[in-house]
C-alpha positions in Angstrom: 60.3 59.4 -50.0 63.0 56.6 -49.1 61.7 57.4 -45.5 58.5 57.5 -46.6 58.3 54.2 -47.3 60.2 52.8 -44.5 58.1 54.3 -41.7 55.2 53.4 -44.2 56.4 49.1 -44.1 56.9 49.4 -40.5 53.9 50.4 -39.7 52.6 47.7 -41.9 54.5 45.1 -39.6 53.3 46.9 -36.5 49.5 46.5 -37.4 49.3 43.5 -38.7 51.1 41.9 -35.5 48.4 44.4 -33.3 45.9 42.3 -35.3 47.2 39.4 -35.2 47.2 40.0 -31.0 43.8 41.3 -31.2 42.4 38.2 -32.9 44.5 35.8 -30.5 43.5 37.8 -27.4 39.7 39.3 -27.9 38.7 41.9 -25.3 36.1 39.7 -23.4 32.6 40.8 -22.7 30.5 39.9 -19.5 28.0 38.3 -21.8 30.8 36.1 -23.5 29.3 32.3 -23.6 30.4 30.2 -20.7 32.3 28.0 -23.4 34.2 31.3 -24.6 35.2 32.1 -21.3 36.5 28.7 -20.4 38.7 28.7 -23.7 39.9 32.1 -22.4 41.2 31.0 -19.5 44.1 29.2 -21.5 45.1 32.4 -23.2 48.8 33.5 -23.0 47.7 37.5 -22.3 47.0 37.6 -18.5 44.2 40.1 -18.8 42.8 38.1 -20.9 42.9 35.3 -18.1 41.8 37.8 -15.2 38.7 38.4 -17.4 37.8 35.3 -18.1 38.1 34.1 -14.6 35.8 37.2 -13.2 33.3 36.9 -15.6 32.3 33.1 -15.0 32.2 33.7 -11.3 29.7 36.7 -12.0 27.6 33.8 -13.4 26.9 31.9 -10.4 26.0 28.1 -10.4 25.2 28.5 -13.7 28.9 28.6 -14.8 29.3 24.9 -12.7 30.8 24.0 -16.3 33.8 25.8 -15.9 34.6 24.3 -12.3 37.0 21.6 -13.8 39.4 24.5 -15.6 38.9 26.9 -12.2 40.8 23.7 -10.1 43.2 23.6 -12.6 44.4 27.7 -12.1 43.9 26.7 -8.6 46.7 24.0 -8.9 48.9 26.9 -10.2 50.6 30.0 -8.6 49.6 33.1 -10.8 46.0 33.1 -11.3 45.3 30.6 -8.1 43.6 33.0 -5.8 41.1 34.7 -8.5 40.4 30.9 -9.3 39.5 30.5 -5.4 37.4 33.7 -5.6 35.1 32.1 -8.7 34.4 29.0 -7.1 33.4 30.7 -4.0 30.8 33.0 -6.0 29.6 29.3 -8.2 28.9 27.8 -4.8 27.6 24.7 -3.7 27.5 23.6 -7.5 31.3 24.2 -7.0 31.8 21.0 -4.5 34.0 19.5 -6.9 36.8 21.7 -6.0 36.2 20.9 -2.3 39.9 19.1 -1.7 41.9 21.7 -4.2 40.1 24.5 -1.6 40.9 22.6 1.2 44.9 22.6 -0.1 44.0 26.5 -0.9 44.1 26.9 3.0 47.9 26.2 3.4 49.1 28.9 0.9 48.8 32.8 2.3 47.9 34.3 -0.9 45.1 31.7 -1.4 43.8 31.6 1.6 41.3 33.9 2.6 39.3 32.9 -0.8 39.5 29.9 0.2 38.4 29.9 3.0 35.4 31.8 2.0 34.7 29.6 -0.8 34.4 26.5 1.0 31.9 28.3 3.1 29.7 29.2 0.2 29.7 25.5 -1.0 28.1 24.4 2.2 27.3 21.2 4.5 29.4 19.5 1.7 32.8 21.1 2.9 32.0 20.6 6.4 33.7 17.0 6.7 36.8 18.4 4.5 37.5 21.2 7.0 36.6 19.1 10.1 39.2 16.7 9.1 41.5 20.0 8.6 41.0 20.7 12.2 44.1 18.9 12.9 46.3 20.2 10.7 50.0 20.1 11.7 50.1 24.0 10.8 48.6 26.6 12.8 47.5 29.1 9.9 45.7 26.3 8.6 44.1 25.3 11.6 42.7 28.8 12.0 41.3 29.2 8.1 39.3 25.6 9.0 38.0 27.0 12.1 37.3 30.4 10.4 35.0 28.1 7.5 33.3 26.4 10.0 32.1 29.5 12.3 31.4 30.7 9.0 29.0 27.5 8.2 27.4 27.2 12.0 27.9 30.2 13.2 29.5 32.8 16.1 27.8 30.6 18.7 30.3 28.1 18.3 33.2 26.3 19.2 34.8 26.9 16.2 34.6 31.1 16.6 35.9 30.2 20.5 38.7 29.0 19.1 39.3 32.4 16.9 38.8 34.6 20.4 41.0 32.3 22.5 43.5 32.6 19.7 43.8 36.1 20.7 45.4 35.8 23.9 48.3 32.9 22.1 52.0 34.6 23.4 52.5 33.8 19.2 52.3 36.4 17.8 51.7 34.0 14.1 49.3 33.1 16.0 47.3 36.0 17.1 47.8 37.3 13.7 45.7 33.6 12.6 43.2 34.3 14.6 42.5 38.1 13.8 42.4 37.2 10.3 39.8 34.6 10.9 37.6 37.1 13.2 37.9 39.7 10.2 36.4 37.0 7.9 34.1 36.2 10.2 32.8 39.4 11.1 30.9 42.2 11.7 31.4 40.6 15.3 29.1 40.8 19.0 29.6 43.3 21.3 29.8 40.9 23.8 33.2 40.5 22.4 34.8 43.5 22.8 36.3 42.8 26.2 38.2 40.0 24.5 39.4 42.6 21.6 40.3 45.3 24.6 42.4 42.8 26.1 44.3 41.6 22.9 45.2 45.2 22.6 47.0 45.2 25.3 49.1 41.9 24.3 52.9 42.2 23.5 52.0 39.3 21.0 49.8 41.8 18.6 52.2 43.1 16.1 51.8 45.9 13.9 49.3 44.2 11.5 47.3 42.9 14.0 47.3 45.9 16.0 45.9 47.6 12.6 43.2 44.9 12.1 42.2 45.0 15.7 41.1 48.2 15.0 39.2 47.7 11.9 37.3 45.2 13.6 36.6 47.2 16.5 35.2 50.2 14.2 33.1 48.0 12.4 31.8 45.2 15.2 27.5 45.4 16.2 26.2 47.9 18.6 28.4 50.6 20.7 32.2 49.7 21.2 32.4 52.9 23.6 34.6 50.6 25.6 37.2 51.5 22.7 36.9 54.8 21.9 39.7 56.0 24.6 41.8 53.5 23.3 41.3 54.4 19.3 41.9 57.9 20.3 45.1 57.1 21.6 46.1 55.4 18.5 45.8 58.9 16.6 49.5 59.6 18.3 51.1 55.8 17.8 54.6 55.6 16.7 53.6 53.5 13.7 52.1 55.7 11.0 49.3 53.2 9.0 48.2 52.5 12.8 47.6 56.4 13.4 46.0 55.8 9.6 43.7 53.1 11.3 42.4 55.4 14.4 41.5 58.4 12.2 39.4 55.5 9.8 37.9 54.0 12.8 36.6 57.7 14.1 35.4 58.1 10.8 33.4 55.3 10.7 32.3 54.9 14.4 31.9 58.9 14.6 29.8 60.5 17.4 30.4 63.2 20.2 32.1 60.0 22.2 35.4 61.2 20.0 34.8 65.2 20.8 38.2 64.8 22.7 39.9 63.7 19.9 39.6 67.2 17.9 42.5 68.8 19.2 44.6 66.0 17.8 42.9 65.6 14.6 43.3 68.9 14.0 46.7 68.5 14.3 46.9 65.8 11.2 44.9 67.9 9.4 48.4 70.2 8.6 50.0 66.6 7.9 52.6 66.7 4.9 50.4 63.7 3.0 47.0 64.7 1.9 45.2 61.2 2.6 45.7 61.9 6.1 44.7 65.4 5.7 41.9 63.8 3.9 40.9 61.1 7.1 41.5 63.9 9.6 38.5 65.9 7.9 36.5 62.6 7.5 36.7 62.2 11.2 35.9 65.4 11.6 33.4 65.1 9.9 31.7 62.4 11.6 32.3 63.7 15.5 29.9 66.3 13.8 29.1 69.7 16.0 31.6 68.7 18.9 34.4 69.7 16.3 33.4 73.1 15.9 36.4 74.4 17.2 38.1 72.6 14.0 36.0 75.0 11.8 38.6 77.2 11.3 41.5 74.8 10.7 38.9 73.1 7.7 38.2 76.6 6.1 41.8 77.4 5.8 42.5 73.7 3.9 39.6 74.5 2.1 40.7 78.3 0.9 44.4 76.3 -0.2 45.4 77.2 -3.6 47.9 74.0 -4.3 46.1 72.2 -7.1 47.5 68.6 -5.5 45.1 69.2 -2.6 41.7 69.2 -4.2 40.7 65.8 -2.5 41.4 67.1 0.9 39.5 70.7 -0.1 36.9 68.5 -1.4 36.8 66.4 2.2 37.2 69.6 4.4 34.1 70.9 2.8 31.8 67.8 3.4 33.2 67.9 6.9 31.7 71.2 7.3 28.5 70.6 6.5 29.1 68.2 8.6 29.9 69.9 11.6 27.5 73.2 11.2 26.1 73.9 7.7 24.8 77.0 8.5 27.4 79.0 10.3 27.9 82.3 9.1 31.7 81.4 8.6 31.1 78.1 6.9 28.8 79.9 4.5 31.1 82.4 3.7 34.1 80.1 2.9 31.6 78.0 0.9 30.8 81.0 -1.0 33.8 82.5 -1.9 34.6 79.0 -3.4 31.5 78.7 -5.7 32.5 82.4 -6.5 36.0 81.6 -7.3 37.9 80.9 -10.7 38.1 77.4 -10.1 35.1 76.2 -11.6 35.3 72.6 -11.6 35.8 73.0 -7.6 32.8 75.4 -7.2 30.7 72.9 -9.0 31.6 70.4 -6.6 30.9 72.7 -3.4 27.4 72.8 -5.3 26.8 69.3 -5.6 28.3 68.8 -2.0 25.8 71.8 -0.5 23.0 70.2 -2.5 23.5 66.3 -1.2 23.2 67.7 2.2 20.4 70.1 2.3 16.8 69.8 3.6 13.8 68.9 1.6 13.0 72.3 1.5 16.2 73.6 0.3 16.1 70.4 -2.4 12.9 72.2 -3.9 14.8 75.5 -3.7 18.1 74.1 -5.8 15.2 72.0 -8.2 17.7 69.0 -6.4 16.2 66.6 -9.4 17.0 69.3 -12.3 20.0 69.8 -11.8 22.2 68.8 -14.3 23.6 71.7 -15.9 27.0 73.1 -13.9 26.1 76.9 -14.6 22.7 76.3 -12.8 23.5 74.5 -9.9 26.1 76.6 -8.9 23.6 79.8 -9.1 20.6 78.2 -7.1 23.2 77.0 -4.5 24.2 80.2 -3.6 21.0 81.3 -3.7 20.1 78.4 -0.9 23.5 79.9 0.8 22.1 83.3 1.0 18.9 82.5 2.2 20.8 80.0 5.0 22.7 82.5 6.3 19.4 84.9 7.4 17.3 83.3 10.2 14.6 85.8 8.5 13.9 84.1 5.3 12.4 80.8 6.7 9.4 81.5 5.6 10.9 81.1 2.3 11.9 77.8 2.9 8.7 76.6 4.7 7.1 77.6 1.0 9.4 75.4 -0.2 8.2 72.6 2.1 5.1 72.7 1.2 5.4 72.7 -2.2 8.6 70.0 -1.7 5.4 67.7 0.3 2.9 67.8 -2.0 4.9 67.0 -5.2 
């Protein structure tokens, strides 16, 4: 009983402190007034804080109230950057912050929100940032040319400056000016001479290298120029650059990386899954000109090591990828709807299902589905009917019923 009652007035203690917190600290709601919000942002729980500060920039220029507290996180260290982010998303009702933005640019961990928040406020920073220009550091030189190419455009002096930063024998400097490219992109084609040729600098470090890449993989129209270059990246000495090329096949993808299969197939037996994982996603997106990889994706997919269902999961997407309806694929697809592991063969199911044909969608009910049990029986159903050229006529039914509602 003595216990009892000891464990009983500790818990007592415990509670009412847990209350006490609760009432100091309240969890904050998206809908929380602006003036609730504000008050938050002085609270002594950082959550609390982060909350605050990510709700009133979800509120737009309508949370122009709160720009007065936002410069003062700015001015400190721990909560400066999400501060930068807010004011950016208030925008041009945010000017006020304009010169606490503009000192924003010379910290690291600030400076990319910055820089984009001063771009959101508009004309109003322009003068701010032109004076900038001729800052006494180079990083800061680069985030003012970065806002303004931002403001006016790729057409511009100020995006010259980014490209001709490429070429710099600094490689702090290089690294400026692929930062500022990234923040300024998706870029031109037209630029991806300059990009091939940075490539090839001794001044582009392992970061820049990496971000190079990114760029490249996401820049307008057909970088084709790159795709030798990319696949030779799958083999570089540096492994998050190897992780780079497989990302950049995956989201470039095409026949143009066919000769890359071999080596992806390679990673695909790597000792960390999330490489196993962006091999199949590359894959994946080369689409039929990885057939021979077929095999190598079926045996990841048949593994039995529980710590491997996100690559199962991505081998089988890449195989609907790459041929949905060989008679190989089908089987291995099969067996794993078939197999003990239900949670898996429910999401063969949904996989099979996102990718079919409009046909097939009738067949599966694509809009009924909800129940696991069901899903799974239509899809191999749909599976069954795939895998015989002779049952088209079944699916053609389907189409027209599938057309006409």
């Amino acid at each position: 009983m003595r216990y009892f009652l000891l464990y009983a007035s500790c818990l007592v203690v415990v509670l009412g402190h847990a209350s006490d917190e609760a009432k100091k600290y309240p969890l904050l709601s998206n809908r929380a007034a602006i003036a609730v919000l504000i008050e938050s942002l002085k609270s002594e729980d950082f959550d609390t804080r982060h909350r605050a500060v990510e709700f009133i920039g979800g509120r737009g220029a309508e949370a122009k109230v709160a720009v007065p507290s936002l410069i003062e996180l700015m001015e400190g260290d721990v909560m400066a950057d999400s501060a930068a982010r807010a004011l950016g998303r208030i925008g041009p009702k945010a000017e006020a912050a304009i010169p606490t933005l503009i000192k924003g640019l010379e910290k690291r961990k600030t400076r990319w929100n910055s820089i984009h928040a001063l771009a959101r406020i508009g004309d109003a920073s322009i003068p701010s940032l032109e004076a900038s220009l001729q800052h006494e550091r180079v990083a800061v030189r680069f985030a003012s040319h970065t806002a303004l190419a931002l403001l006016r455009g790729k057409d511009t002096e100020h995006f010259q400056f980014l490209l001709d930063g490429l070429l710099s024998e600094s490689p702090a400097t290089v690294e400026s000016a692929v930062r500022g490219l990234n923040a300024v992109g998706p870029l031109p084609q037209t630029v991806l001479p300059n990009l091939l040729e940075a490539l090839e600098s001794p001044a582009v470090d392992a970061y820049s290298l990496r971000e190079l890449i990114s760029i490249i993989a996401v820049m307008e129209g057909n970088a084709a120029a790159a795709v030798p270059k990319i696949i030779e990246y799958l083999e570089h000495s540096h492994r998050m650059t190897r992780l780079r090329a497989l990302q950049a096949i995956d989201t470039m993808g095409g026949e143009q990386f066919a000769s890359a299969v071999p080596v992806l197939i390679e990673i695909l037996g790597d000792e960390q899954e999330f490489f196993r994982e962006s091999a199949a996603d590359a894959l994946g997106a080369i689409g039929p000109k990885a057939s021979s990889a077929v095999p190598y994706l079926i045996e990841q997919v048949k593994a039995v090591n529980p710590s491997m269902k996100r690559a199962q999961t991505r081998a089988v997407q890449a195989l609907l990828e790459i041929n949905s309806s060989d008679p190989e694929v089908i089987s291995a697809l099969v067996d794993q709807i078939r197999g003990p592991d239900k949670q898996f063969a429910y999401t063969v199911s949904r996989l099979v299902a996102h990718e079919s044909t409009a046909p097939e969608k009738w067949l599966l009910h694509y809009n009924l589905l909800y129940e696991e049990g069901l899903i799974i029986e239509e899809t191999l159903r749909v599976l069954e009917l795939r895998s015989n050229p002779g049952n088209q006529s079944v699916f053609e039914e389907g189409r027209l019923i599938f057309d006409n509602g």
